[in-house]
N, C-alpha and C positions, 0 to 999 in steps of 0.2 A: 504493500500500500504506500502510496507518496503520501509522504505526507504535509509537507511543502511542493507548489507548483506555481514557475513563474511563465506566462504566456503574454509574448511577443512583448518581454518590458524594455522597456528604453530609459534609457535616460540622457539627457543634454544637459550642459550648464551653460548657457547664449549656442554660441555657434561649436562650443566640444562636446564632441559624441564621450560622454564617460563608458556608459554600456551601448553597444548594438543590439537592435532586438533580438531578444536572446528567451528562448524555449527549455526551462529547464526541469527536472521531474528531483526531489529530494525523499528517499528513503524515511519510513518510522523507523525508528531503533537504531540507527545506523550512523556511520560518523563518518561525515560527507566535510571535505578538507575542498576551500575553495584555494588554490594554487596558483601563483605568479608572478613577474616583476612585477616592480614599483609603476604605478599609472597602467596596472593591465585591465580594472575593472570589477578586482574582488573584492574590496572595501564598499566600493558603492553598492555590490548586491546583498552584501551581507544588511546595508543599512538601511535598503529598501526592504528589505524581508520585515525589519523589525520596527520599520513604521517610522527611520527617523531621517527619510528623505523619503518625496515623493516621484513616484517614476512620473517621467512625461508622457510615456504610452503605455498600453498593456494593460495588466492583472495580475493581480498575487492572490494564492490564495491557501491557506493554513486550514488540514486536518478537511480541503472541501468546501469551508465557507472564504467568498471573497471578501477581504480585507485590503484593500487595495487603497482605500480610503480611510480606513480607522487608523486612532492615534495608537501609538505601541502599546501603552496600560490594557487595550483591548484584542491584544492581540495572543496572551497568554504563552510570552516567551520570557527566559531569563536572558542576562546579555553578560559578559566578560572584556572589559575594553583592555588593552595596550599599556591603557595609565589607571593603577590599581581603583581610581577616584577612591579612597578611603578617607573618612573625616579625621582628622589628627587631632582632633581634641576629643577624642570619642574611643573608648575602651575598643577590644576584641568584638565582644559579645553585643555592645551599641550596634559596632557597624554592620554587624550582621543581620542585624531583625530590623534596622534605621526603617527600612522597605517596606516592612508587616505594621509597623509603627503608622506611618504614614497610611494605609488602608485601614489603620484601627482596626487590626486585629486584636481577638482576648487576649490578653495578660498568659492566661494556659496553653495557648494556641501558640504565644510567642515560646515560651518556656520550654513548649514540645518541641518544637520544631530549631530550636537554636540546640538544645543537648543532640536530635539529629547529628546534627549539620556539624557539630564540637567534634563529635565522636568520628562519624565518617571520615572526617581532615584532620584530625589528632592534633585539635587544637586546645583540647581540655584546658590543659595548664598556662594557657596563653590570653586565658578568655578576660581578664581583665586589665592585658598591657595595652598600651598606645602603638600604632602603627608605627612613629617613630623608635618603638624598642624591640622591632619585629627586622628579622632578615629579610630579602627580598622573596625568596621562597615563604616564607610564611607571611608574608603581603600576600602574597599569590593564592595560595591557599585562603584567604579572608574574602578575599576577594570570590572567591567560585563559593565557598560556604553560602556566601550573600544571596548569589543567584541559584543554589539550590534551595535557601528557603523558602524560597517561593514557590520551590513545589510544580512548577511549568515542566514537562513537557519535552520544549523543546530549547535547548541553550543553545546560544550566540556567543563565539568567541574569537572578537576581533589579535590577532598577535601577541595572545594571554602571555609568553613566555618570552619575548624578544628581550626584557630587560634583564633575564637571567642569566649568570655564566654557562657556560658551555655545557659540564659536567651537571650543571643543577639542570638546564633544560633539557637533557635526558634522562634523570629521575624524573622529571615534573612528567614527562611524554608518556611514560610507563604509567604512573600516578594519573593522570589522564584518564587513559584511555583503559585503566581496569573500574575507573569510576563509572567512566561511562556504560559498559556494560552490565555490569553491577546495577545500575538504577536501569536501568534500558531506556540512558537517555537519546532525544535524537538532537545530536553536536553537530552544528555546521559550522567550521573551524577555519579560520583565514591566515593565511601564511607564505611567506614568500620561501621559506625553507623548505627546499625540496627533501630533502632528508628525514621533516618532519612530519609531513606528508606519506611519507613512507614509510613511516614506521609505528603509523596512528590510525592511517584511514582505511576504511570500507569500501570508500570511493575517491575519487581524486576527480575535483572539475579543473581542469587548468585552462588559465586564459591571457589572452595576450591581446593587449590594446583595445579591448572595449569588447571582443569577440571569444566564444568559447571554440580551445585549439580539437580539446580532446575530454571525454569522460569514460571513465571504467576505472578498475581496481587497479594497486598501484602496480602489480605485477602484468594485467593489462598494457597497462601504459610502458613501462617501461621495455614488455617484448615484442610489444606490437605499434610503435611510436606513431600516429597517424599522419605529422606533419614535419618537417625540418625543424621548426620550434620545439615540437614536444621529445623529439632526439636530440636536442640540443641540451635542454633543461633538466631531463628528469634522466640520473646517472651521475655518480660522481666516481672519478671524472666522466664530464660528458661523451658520448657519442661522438666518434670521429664524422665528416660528413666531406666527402670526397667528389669533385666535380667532374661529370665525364664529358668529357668530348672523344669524336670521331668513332668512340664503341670502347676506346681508352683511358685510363685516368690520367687527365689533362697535365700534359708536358709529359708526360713519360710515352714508353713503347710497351706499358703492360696493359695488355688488351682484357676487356670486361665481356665472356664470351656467352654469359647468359644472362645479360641484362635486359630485364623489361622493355618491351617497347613504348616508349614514348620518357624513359628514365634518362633525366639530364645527372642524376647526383647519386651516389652509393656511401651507405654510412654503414658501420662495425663500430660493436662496442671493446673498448679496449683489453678487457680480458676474453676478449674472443680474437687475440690476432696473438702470434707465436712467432720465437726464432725462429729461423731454420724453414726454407721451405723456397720458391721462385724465384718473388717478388724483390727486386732488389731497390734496395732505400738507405738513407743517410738518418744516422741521429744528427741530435739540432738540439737534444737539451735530455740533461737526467735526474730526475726527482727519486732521492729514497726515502723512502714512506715508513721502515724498518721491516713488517714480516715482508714486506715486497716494492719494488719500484717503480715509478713511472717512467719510459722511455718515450721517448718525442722523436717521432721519423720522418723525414720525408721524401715523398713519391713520386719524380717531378715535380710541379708547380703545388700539388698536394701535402699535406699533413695528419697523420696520423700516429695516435697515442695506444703505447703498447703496456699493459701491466704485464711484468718477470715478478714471479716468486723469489724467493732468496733475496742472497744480498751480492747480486750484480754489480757492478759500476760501467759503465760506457764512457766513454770520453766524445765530446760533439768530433763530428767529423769521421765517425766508424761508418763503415759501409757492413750492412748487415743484409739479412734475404728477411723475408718474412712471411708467414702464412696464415691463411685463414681458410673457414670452410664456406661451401656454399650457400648452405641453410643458415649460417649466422647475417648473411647481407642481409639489406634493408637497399629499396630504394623510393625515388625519389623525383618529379618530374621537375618542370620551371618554375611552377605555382609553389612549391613545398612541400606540395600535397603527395601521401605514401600511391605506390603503384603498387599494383599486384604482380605477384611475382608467375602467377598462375599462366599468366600470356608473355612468358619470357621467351625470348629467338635469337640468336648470337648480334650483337648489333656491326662486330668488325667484318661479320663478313664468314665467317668460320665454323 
């Protein structure tokens, strides 16, 4: 069941398209990660979902009923912003019910529901300090208790983790995402970390400049890439992405003998290319990473990244061969857009 659907919404701000009208279906129970650069369009959809911008065209509509027009209070979502909003003159356990407070909820009603909300985030012994004598992970934490007291449904969370260190933002991603299933909330989570995305979501919508590139699971997305952008982005390190000409990769003599027809571009993901094998290429640069390295080659006018296990070293300027298999390509036409490999024919000739 969707249980978010947005149909044909737009948005403009004067003459910038922030979204293109854009058709999208969100899962009950599921943790749907909106994915992308900075100005790609997934802030704006997160914040037309929850009523605190108005699309220019289209429909939104939550659980079935359109809301397209209601203010967020009636919209029966919680939200998690970027910046914890916490009141600093206000205890643990204040900033948590502040919300129940304000709808004049009972006194019992608060009670119950903040021991909840204490207990799930293991904030017992915190419940009476100041935000300013809380870590940034336990900000964090106050801040989602907030939005589970209210008991919605459905949670909104704009870049909850971006102000965390490295190591606390993958505790918090694990902490996450066993919450979420635990309450069988439905999280639609905004983030430009593809990693984050990866390692949290059910779904992955990724988008790029106001339009959606691609949607499916992250393991979708990353083996079945459906655009140059979405092989670009989702992969660390990225997808190499290799331009063909004449049925060869561009500036060299190694010919492409089952490339698609109508494929201008061929991309390999980096642990799917190997020493030892035809293809002869130049390193240009060596990253060691410790259990294994990055090498940087290139192909002609092309470039491509290779991960070696061990602890190799290259020096730029080594001539090495290299190989890949058939089934690992990916390509690729003018537009960016993936081709099928189903109607492939030698394009040199061969």
């Amino acid at each position: 069941m969707s249980l978010i659907e947005l149909r044909d919404v737009e948005k403009l701000w004067g003459d910038v398209v922030a979204l293109s009208p854009t058709n999208l279906l969100i899962p009950e129970g599921g943790f749907t990660v909106l994915l992308g650069p900075s100005g790609c369009g997934k802030t704006t959809t997160l914040r037309l979902i929850a009523g605190l911008d108005a699309p220019s065209a289209g429909q939104i509509f939550v659980a079935g009923r359109d809301v397209t027009h209601e203010p967020p209070s009636e919209r029966n979502l919680a939200m998690v912003f970027q910046n914890y909003a916490l009141f600093p003159h206000l205890s643990v356990a204040d900033n948590i019910v502040f919300g129940l407070q304000v709808r004049k909820a009972s006194k019992q009603e608060q009670s119950e529901r903040l021991a909840r909300a204490l207990t799930l985030l293991g904030l017992e012994k915190l419940r009476d300090r100041k935000p300013s004598q809380l870590s940034g992970g336990q900000q964090q934490r106050v801040a989602l208790a907030r939005a589970l007291v209210a008991e919605a449904k459905i949670c909104l969370m704009d870049e909850p983790l971006s102000n965390l260190d490295a190591q606390l933002r993958q505790e918090m991603r694990q902490e996450l995402r066993a919450l979420q299933q635990k309450l069988g909330l439905t999280v639609v989570y905004v983030t430009h970390d593809q990693a984050e995305a990866m390692s949290m979501a059910d779904r992955v919508v990724l988008l790029n400049r106001g339009r959606i590139e691609q949607v499916g699971s992250p393991r979708e997305i990353y083996a079945q890439p459906a655009t140059v952008f979405a092989a670009r982005f989702i992969g660390t390190p990225p997808m190499s992405v290799l331009a063909l000409d004449s049925g060869a990769i561009k500036g060299s003599k190694f010919g492409v003998h089952a490339a698609p027809e109508g494929a201008t571009h061929m991309a390999v993901r980096p642990e799917q290319v190997a020493l030892g094998g035809d293809i002869p290429a130049t390193i240009t640069a060596s990253e060691y990473l410790g259990a294994d390295s990055l090498v940087r080659c290139q192909i002609g006018s092309e470039h491509v990244a290779v991960r070696i296990t061990g602890q190799q070293f290259f020096e730029p300027g080594h001539n090495v061969q290299l190989a890949w298999s058939q089934e690992t390509l990916h390509y690729f036409d003018s537009d960016g857009q993936r081709v099928d490999q189903v109607t492939a024919h030698p394009l040199n000739g061969e």
